[in-house]
C-alpha positions as CSV (number, residue, x, y, z in Angstrom):
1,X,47.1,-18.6,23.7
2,X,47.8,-15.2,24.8
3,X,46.8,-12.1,23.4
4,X,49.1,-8.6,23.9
5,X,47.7,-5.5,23.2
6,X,49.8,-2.5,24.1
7,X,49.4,1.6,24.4
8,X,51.8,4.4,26.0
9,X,49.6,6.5,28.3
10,X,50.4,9.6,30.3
11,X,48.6,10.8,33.3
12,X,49.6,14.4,33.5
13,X,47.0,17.0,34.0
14,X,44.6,14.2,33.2
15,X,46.1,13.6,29.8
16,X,47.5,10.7,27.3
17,X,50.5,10.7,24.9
18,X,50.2,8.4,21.7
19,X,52.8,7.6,19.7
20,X,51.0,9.0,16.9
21,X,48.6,11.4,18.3
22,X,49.0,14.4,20.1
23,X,47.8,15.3,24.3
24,X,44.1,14.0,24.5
25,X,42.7,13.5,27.6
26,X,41.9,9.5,28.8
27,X,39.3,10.6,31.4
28,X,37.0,13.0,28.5
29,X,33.8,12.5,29.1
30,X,32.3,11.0,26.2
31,X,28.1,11.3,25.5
32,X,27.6,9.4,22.5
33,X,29.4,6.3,21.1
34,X,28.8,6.2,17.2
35,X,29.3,2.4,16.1
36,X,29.7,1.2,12.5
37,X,27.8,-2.3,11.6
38,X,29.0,-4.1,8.4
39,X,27.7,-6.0,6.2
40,X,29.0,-10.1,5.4
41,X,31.7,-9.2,3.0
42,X,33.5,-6.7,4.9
43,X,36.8,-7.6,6.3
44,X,37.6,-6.0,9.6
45,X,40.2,-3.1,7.7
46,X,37.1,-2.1,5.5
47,X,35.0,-2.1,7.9
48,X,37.5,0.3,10.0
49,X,38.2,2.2,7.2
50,X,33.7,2.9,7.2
51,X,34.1,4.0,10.7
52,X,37.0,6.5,9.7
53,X,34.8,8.2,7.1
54,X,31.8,8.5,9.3
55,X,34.5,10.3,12.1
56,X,35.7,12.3,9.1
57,X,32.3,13.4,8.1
58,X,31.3,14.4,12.0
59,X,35.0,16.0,12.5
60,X,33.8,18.7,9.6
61,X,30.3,19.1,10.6
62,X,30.3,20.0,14.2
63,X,32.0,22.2,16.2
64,X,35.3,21.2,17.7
65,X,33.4,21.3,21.6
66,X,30.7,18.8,20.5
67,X,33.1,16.7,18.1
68,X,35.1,15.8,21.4
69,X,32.4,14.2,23.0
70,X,31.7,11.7,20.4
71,X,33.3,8.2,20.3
72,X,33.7,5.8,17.6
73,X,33.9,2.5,17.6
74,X,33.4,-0.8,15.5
75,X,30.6,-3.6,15.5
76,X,32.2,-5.7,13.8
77,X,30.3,-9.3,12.7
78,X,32.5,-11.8,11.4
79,X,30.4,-14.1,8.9
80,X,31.9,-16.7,7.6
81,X,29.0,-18.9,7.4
82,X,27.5,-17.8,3.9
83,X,30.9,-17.6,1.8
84,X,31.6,-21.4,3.4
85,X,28.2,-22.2,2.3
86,X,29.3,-20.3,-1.0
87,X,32.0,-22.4,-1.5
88,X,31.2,-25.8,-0.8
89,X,27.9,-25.3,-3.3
90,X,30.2,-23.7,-6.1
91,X,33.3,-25.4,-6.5
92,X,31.6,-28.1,-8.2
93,X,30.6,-25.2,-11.3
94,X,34.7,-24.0,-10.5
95,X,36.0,-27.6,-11.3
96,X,37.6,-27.4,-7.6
97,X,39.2,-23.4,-8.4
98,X,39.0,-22.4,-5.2
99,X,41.5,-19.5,-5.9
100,X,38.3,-18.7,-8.4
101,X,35.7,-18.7,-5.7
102,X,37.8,-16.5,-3.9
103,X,39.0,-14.0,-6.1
104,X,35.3,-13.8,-7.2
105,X,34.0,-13.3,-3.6
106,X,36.8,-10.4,-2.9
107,X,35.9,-8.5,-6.2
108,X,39.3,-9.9,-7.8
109,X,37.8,-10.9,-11.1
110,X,34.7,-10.8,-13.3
111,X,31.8,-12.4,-11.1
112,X,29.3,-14.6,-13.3
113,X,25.8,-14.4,-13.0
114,X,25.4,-17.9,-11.8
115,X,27.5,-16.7,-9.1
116,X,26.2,-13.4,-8.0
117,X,22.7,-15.1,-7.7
118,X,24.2,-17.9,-5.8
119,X,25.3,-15.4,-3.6
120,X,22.2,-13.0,-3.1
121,X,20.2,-16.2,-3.3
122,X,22.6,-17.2,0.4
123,X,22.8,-13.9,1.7
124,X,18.7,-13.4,2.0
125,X,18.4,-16.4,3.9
126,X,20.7,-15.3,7.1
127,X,17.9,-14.5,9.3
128,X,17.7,-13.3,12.8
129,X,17.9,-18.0,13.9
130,X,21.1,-17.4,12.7
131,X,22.2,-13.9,14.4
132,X,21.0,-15.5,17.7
133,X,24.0,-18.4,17.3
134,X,26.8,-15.9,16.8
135,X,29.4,-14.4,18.9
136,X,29.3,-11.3,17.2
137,X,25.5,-10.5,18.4
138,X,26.5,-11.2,21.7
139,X,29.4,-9.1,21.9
140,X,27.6,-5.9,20.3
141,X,25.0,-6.2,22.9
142,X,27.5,-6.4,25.5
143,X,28.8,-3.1,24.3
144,X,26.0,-1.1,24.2
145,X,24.5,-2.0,27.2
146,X,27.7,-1.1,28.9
147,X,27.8,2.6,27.4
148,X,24.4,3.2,28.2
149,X,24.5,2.2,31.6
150,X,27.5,4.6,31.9
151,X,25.3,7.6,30.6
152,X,26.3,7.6,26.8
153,X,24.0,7.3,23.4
154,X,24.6,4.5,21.0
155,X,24.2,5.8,17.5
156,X,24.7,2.2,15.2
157,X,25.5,3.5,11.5
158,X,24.8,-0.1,9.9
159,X,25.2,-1.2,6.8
160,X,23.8,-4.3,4.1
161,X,23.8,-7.0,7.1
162,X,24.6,-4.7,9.7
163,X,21.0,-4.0,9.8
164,X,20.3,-7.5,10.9
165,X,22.6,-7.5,13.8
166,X,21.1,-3.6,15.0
167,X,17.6,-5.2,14.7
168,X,18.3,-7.6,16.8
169,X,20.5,-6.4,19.3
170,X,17.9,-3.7,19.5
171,X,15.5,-6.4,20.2
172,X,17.5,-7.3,22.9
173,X,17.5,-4.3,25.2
174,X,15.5,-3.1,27.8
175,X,12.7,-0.8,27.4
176,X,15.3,2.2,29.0
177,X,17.9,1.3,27.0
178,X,16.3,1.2,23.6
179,X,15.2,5.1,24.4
180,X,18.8,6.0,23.9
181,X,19.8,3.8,21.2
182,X,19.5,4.8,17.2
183,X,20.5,3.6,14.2
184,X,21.2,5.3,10.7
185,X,20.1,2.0,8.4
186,X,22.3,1.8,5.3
187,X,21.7,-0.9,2.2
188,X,19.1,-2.6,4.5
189,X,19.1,-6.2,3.7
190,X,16.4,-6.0,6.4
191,X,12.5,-5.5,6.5
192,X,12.5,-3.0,9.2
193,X,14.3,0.2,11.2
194,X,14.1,-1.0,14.9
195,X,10.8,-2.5,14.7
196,X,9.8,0.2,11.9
197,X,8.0,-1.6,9.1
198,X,6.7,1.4,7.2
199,X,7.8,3.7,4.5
200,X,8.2,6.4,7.0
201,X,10.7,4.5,8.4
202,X,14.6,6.0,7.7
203,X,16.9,4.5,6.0
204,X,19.0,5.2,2.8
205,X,18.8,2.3,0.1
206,X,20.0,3.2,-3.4
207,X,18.4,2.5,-6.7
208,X,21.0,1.3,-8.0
209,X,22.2,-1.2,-5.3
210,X,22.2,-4.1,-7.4
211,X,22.3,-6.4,-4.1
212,X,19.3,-5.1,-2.3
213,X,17.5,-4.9,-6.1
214,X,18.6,-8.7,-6.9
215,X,17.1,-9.9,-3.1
216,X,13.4,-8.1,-3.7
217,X,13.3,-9.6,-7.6
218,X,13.9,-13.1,-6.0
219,X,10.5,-12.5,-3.8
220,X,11.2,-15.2,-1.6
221,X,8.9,-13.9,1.1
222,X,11.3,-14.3,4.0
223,X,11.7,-12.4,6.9
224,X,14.7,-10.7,6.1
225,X,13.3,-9.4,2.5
226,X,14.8,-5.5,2.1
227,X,13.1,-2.3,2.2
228,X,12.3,-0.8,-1.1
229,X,15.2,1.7,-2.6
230,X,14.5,5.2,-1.5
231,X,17.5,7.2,-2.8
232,X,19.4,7.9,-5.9
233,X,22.8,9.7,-7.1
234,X,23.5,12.0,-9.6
235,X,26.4,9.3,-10.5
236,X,27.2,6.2,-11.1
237,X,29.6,4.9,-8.6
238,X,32.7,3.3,-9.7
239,X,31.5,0.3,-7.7
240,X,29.6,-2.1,-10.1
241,X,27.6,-3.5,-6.9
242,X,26.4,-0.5,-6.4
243,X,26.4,-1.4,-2.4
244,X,29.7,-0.5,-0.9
245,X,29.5,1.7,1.8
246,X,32.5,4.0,0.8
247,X,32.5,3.2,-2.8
248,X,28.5,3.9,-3.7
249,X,27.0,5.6,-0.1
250,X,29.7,8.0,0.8
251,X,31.0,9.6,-2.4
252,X,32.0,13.2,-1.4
253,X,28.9,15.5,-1.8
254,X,26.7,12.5,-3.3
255,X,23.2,12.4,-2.5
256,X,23.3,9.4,-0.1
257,X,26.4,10.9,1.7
258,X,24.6,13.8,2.6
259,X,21.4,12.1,3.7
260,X,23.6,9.6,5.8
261,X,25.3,12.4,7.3
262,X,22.0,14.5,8.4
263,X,20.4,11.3,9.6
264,X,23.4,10.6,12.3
265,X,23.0,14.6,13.4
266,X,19.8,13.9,13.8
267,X,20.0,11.3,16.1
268,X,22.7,13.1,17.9
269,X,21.0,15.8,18.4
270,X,17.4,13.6,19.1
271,X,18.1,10.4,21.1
272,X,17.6,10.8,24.8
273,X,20.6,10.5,27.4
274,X,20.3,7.4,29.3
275,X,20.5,7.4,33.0
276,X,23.6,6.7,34.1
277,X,24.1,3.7,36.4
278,X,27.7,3.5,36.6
279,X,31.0,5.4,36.3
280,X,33.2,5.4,33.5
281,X,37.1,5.2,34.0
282,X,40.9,4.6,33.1
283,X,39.9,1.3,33.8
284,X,36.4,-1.0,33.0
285,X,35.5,-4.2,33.3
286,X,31.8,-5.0,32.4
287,X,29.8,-8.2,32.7
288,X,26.9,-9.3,31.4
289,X,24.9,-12.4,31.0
290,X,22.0,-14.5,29.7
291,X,19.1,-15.6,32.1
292,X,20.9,-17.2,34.8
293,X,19.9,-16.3,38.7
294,X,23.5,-14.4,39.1
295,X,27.3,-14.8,38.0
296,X,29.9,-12.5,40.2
297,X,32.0,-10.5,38.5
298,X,35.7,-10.2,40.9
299,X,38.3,-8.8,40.1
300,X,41.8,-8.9,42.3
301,X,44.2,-5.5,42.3
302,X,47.9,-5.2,42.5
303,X,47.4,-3.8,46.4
304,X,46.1,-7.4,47.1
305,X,42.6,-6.1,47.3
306,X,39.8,-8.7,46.3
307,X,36.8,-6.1,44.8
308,X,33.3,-8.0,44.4
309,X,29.8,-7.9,45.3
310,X,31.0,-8.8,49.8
311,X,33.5,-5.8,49.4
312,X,32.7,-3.5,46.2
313,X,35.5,-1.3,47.4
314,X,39.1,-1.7,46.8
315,X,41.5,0.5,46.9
316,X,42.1,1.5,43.5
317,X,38.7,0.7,41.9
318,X,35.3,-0.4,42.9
319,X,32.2,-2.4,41.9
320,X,30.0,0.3,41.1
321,X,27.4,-2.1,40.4
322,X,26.2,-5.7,41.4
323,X,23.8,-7.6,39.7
324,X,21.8,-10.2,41.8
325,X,19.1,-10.8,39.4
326,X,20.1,-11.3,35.8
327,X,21.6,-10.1,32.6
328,X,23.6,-7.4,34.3
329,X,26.1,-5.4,33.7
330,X,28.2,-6.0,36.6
331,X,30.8,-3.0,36.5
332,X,34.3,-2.5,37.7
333,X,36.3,0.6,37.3
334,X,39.6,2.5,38.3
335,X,37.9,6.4,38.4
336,X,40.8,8.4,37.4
337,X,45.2,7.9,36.9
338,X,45.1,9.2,40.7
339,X,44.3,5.7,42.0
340,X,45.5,3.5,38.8
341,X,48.4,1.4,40.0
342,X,51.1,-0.8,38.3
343,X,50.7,-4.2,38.5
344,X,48.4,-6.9,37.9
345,X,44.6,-6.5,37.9
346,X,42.9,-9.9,37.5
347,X,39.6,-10.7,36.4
348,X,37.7,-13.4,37.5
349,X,34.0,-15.0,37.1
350,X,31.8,-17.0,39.6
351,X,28.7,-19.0,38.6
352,X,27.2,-17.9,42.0
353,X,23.3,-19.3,41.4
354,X,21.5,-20.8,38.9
355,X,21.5,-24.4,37.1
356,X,21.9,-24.1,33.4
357,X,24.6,-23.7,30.7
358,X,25.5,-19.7,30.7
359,X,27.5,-17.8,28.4
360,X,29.2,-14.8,30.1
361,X,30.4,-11.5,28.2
362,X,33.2,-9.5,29.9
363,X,34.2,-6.5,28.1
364,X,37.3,-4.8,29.3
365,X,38.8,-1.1,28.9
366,X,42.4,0.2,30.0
367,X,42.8,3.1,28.5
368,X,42.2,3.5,24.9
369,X,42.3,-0.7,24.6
370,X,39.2,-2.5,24.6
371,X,38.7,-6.1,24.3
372,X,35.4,-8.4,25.1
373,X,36.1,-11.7,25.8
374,X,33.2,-14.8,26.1
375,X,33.6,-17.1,28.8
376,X,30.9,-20.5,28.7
377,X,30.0,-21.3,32.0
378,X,27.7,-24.2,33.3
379,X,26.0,-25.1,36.6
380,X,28.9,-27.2,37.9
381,X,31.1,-23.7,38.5
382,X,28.5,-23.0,41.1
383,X,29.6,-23.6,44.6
384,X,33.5,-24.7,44.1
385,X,35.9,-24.9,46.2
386,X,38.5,-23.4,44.1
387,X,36.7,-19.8,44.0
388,X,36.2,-17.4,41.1
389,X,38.0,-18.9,38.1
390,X,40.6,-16.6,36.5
391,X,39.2,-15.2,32.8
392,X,41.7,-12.2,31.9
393,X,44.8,-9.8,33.5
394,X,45.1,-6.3,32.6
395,X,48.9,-5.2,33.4
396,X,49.8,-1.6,34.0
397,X,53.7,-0.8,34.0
398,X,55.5,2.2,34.6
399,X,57.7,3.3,31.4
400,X,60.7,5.7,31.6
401,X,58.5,8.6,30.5
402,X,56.4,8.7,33.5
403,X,53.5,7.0,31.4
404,X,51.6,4.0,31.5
405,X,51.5,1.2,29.2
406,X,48.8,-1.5,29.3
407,X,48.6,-4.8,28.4
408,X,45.5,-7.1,28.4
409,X,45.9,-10.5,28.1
410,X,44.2,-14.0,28.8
């Protein structure tokens, strides 16, 4: 099945037209990419709608000059296991309502006890066994180690779950890349901040979160137990959870909005630039990978040029780096709209050494589209016949305005 995504881009004076922005430029260079993490209930409108707020809230505390460097972006995790596992345990109580399970679930109705601490009861057992098994992990790894190899700072605002997933990502980096990644913990269904245990660890929990209070009365002693609550407003919030993230966390001039706020200047201002290992562009492709010896990243330009790790020069991009050893990134880019052409770039993957199952993450950017894409591979791609096996096109056309528009699809 294919997949369009489409934007109008114009390359004059280094600049892009949107149909519902004004000029900005598609070549800025960003420093810091600030990510919102949800929590399991979140669908991916709400959790966009977190992200805008946290923009908002850095749009009117910096400076115009240092507001333009920032980027914001999603981490979105897409859980479905614990409100299947919700289900199948409750419809029994529901006399097979399923329109009442959900309508419960999505705050639609009055939610009994029985459910809410079926619920809490589900949500404190997703531990990091389960993160490891998800897409979603993989996918937010991918993404930061590809902004921190091109020079930027990942500040991860994370909330309820969202914690979980930062943890462990976090876990997941190098000892360079951690240096230059933060995260403002929010609701933290976890035990820890980034491997920070302690009370001096920072995080903003409120005392009337009756999600994170429900978890700690259960004292099941499992990994994934919350912190204590460490923050309270001056009023009640509308939400009867208590633990929405725009609802309870960011009421205008609230307690919690404020300390939320300072913690992500903080980190702004605090984290460490990474070194930069590769160039951003109008274009990126980025690969990464699990343990396996080496998989190629290639990808084939409109010219006819064939860019990979033999000849990492092409004529309108390059492989700015080449992995030989493991995890990666591999990165492709097309520098600036001097050398962008229309056409057809195509990306490929080659399982060029190693002998076990490998799952391969390519995440791709053409202009202000980004997509990441998963591709399993196993030993028998290694040494074919039919080379590199096509995973994704990126199409750049021409339109009568003297733009671009772009078009990634599988």
């Amino acid at each position: 099945m294919k997949i369009y995504v489409y934007i109008l881009i114009t390359c004059l004076f280094g600049g892009l037209l949107l149909a519902e922005t004004s000029f900005a430029s598609i070549c800025d260079e960003k420093e810091t990419v600030i990510f919102f993490g949800n929590g399991i209930k979140a669908t991916e409108k709400k959790a966009y709608d977190s992200r805008n707020i946290i923009k908002q809230q850095m749009e009117t505390k910096l400076p115009p000059e240092e507001f333009e460097l920032l980027d914001f972006k999603l981490s979105y995790n897409d859980t479905h296991t614990l409100p299947l596992d919700l289900l199948e345990s409750s419809v029994q109580i529901l006399t097979g309502n399923i329109s009442g399970f959900w309508r419960y679930l999505w705050e639609l109705a009055p939610v009994p006890d029985w459910f809410a601490d079926k619920f809490i009861l589900l949500s404190s057992v997703l531990d990091y066994s389960a993160l490891l098994t998800t897409d979603s992990l993989a996918k937010h790894v991918s993404s930061y180690k590809t902004a921190i190899s091109e020079g930027k700072k990942i500040i991860l605002v994370a909330h309820s779950q969202g914690n979980m997933f930062g943890n462990q990502a976090y876990n997941i980096l190098s000892s360079d890349e951690k240096r230059s990644f933060g995260m403002v913990s929010v609701a933290n269904a976890d035990n820890n901040v980034l491997g920070n245990y302690t009370e001096q660890a920072v995080y903003t929990t409120l005392i009337n979160d009756r999600a994170i209070s429900k978890l700690i009365d259960l004292q099941l002693h499992l990994p994934t137990s919350p912190m204590n609550p460490n923050t309270e407003n001056l009023t009640v919030s509308e939400d009867a959870w208590g633990h929405s993230f725009i609802a309870s966390y960011m009421v205008e001039g609230s307690v919690s909005e404020t300390q939320i706020t300072g913690d992500i200047l903080t980190a702004l201002y605090n984290l460490p630039e990474p070194y930069q290992l590769v160039e951003p562009g109008v274009i990126t492709v980025a690969l990464t990978w699990g343990p396996a010896p080496d998989i190629d990243l290639h990808v084939y330009e409109p010219n006819g040029s064939h860019v990979y790790w033999y000849y990492m020069q092409g004529i309108s991009g390059s492989l700015d780096r080449d992995d030989r050893s493991h995890y990666g990134p591999e990165h492709y880019h097309v520098p600036s709209c001097d050398t962008l052409e229309r056409g057809l770039y195509e990306i490929a993957l080659d399982y060029f050494e190693g002998d076990y199952p490998e799952i391969a993450t390519v995440q791709i950017e053409a202009g202000l589209l980004s997509r990441t894409i998963e591709i399993p591979m196993t030993s028998e791609d290694y040494g074919t016949t039919s080379g590199p096996v096509r995973i994704a096109n990126i199409r750049v056309i021409n339109d009568e305005s003297g733009g671009y528009e772009f078009e990634i699809f599988e």
